[in-house]
C-alpha positions as CSV (number, residue, x, y, z in Angstrom):
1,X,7.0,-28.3,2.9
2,X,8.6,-25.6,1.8
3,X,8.1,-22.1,4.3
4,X,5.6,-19.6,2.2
5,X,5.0,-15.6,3.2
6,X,1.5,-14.9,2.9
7,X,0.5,-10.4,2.0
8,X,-2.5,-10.4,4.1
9,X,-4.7,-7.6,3.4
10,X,-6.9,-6.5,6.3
11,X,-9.8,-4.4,6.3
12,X,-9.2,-0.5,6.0
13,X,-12.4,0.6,7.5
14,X,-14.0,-0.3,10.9
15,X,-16.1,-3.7,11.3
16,X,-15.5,-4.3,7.4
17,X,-14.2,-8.2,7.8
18,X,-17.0,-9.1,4.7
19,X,-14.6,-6.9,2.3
20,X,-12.1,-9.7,2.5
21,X,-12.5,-12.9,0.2
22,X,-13.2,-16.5,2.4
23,X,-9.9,-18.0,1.2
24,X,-8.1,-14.9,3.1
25,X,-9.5,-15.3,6.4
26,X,-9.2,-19.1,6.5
27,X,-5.6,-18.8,5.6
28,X,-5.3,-16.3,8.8
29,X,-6.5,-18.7,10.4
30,X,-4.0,-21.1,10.6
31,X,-1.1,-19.0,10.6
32,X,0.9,-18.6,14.1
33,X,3.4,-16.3,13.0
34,X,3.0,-12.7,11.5
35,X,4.9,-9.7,11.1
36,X,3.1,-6.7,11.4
37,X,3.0,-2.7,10.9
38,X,1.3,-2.9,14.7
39,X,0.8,-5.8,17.2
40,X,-2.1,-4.6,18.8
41,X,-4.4,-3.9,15.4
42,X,-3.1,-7.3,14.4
43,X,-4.4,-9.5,17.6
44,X,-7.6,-7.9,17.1
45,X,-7.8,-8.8,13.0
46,X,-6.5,-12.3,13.6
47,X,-8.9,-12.9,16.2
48,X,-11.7,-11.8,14.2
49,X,-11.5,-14.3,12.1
50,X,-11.7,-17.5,14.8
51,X,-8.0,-18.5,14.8
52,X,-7.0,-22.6,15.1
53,X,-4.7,-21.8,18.4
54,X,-5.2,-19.0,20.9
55,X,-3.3,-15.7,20.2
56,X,-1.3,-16.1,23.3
57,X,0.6,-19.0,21.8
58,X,0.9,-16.8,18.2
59,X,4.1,-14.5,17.5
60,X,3.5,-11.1,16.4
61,X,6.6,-8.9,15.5
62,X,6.4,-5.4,14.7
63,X,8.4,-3.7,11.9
64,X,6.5,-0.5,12.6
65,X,8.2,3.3,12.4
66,X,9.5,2.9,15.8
67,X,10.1,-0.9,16.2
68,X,13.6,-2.7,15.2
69,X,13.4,-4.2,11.7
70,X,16.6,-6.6,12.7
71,X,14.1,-8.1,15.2
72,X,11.7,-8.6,12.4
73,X,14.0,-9.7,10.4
74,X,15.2,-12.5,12.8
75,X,11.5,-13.9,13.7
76,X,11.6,-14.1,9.8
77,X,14.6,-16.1,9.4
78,X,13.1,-18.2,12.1
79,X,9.9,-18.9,11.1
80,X,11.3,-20.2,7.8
81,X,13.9,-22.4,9.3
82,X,11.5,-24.0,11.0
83,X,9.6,-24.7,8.3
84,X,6.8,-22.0,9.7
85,X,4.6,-20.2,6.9
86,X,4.0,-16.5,8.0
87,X,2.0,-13.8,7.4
88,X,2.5,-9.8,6.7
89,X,0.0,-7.5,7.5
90,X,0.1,-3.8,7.3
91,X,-2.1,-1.6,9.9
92,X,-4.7,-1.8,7.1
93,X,-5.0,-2.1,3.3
94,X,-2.2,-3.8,1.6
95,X,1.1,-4.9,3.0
96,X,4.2,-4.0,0.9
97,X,1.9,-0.6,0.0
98,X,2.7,2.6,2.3
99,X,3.6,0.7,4.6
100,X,7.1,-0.7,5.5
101,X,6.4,-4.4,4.8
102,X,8.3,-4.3,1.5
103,X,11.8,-4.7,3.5
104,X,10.7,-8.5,4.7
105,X,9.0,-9.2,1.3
106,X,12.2,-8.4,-0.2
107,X,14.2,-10.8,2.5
108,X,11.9,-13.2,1.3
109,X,13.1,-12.8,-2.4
110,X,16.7,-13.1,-1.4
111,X,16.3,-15.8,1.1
112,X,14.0,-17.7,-1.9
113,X,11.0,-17.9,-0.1
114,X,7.5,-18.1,-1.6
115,X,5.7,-14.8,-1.8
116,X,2.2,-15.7,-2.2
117,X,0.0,-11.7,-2.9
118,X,-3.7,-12.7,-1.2
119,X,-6.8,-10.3,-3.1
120,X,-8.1,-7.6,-0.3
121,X,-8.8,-3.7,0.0
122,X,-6.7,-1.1,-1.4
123,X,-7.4,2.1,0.0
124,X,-5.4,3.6,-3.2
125,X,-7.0,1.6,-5.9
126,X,-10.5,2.1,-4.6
127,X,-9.9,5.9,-4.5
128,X,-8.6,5.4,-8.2
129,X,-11.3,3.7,-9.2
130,X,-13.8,5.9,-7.7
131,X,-12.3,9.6,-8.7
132,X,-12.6,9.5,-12.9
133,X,-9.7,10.1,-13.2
134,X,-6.9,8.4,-15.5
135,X,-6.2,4.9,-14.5
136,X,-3.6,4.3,-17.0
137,X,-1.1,6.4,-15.7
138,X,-0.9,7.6,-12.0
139,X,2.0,8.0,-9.0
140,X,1.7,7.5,-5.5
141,X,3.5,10.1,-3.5
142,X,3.0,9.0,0.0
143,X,2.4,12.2,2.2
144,X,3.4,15.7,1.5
145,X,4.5,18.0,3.6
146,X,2.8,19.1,6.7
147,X,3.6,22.4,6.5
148,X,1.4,25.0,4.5
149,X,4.0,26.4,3.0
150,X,5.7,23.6,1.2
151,X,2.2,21.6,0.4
152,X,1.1,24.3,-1.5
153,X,4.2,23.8,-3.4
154,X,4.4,20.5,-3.6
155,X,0.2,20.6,-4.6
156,X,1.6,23.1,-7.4
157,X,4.0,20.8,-8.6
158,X,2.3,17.3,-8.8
159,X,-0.7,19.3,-10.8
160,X,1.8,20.6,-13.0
161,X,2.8,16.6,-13.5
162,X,-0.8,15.8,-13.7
163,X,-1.2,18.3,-16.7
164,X,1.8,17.8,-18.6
165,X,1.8,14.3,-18.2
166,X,-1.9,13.4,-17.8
167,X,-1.1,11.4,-14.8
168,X,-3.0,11.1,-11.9
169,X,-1.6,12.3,-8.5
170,X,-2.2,10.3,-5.1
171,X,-1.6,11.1,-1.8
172,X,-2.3,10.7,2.1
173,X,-2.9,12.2,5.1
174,X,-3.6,11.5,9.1
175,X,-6.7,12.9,10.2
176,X,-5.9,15.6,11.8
177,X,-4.3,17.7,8.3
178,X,-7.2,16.7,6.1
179,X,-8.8,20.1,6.9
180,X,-5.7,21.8,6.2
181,X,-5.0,20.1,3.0
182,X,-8.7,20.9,1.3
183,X,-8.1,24.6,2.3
184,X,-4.6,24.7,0.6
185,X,-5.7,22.7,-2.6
186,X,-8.7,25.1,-2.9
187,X,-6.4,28.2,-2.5
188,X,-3.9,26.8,-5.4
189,X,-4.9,24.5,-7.6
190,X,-5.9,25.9,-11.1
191,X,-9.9,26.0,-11.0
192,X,-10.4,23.7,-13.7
193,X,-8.0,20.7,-12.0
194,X,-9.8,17.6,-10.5
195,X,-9.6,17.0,-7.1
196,X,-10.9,14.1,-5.4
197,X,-10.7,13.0,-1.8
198,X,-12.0,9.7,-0.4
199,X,-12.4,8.6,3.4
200,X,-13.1,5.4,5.2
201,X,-13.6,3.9,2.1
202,X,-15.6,0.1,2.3
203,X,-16.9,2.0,6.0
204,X,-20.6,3.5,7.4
205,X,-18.8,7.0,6.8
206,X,-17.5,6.4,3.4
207,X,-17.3,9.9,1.5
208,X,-15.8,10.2,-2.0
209,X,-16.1,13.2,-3.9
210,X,-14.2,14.3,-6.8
211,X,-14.9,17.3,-9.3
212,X,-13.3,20.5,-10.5
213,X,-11.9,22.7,-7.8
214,X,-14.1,25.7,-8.8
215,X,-17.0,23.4,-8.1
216,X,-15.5,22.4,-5.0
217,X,-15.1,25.6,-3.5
218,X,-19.4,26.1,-4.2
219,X,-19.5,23.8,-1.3
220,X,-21.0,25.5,1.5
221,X,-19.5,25.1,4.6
222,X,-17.3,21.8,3.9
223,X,-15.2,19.5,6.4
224,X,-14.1,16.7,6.1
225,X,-14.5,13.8,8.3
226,X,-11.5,13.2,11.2
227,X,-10.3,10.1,9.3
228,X,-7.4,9.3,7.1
229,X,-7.7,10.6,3.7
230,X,-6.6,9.4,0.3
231,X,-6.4,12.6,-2.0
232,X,-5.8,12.8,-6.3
233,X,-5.2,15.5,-8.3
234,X,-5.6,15.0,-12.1
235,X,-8.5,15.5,-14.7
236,X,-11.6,13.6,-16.0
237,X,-10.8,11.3,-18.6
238,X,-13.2,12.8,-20.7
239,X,-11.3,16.4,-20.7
């Protein structure tokens, strides 16, 4: 048969293996080769999930920031020769989706593999779906910048987007800047722009909230969890 690439979602919140259909997990199962955004988050998934062979005899390459996508790209190659069907896996959510997985999806494509998409948690869509804001038109910008400086104006420019275009605005950020970022959207957004920020969605510390950033800043004595963050700037679709 034919060698098929599996887009395994994994959970993006701690202990949160239920959020993931039956048919995902059994596939995992009998999979021996994946390529992943980091090997170490990936034993411990696959394991969850009661594997058909022990994960010493599985093959987990990294195409992480700092690993060598050629050495991806040759397990790959591989794999498919040999008939082997493989999965991708990002560090959690989506592969393919802020993550660098889309390189060996589109290897796949070229080399005229199957590309089979399983159904799993999306930090982004969840955050979407959960902020009222437009769902019909929105970007993804990936992170800003780190610097206060240039994120209040980049936070300036992708509400000016959101305005002109009625477009919602998403972004991300590491733990440690979510504090950061909520003080320099409440210093320059426009009072009556919606801002929304969701954390460990699907998790025991989920915490969405999305209104107006004049209500925001009648929040007494505000901070964020130390988790990842998935922020949108926009406006209610009823505005």
């Amino acid at each position: 048969m034919p060698a098929i690439l599996y887009l395994i979602p994994t959970p993006i919140a701690e202990n949160a293996l239920h959020t993931l259909p039956a048919y995902v997990t059994e596939i995992v199962r009998n999979l021996d080769v994946f390529i992943v955004e980091r090997a170490k988050t990936a034993r411990h998934f696959v394991k969850s999930t009661g594997p058909a062979k022990p994960i010493q005899e599985m093959i987990f390459a990294e195409i992480g920031e700092h690993s060598a996508l050629a050495d991806a790209k040759q397990v790959f190659m591989d794999a498919i020769t040999a008939g082997k069907n493989i999965g991708l896996m990002s560090e959690a959510g989506c592969p393919g989706v802020a993550d660098p997985g889309a390189a060996i999806v589109a290897l796949a494509h070229r080399a005229g593999v199957r590309v089979e998409p399983l159904v799993g948690p999306s930090s982004l869509l969840l955050a979407l779906m959960a902020s009222g804001m437009n769902g019909q038109r929105f970007v993804f910008h990936g992170y800003l910048s780190p610097k206060r400086p240039e994120l209040a104006k980049d936070l300036r420019r992708i509400e000016a987007q959101a305005k002109q275009l009625d477009q919602t605005q998403l972004f991300i950020e590491t733990p440690y800047r979510v504090q950061m970022v909520v003080e320099v959207a409440l210093e320059v957004l426009q009072p009556d722009s919606q801002f929304s920020m969701a954390q460990d969605i699907t998790g025991a510390s989920e915490q969405i909230l999305s209104m107006p950033v004049k209500d925001w800043k009648n929040l007494k004595n505000f901070q964020p969890e130390k988790l990842p963050a998935v922020f949108l700037v926009g406006k209610p679709v009823n505005k």
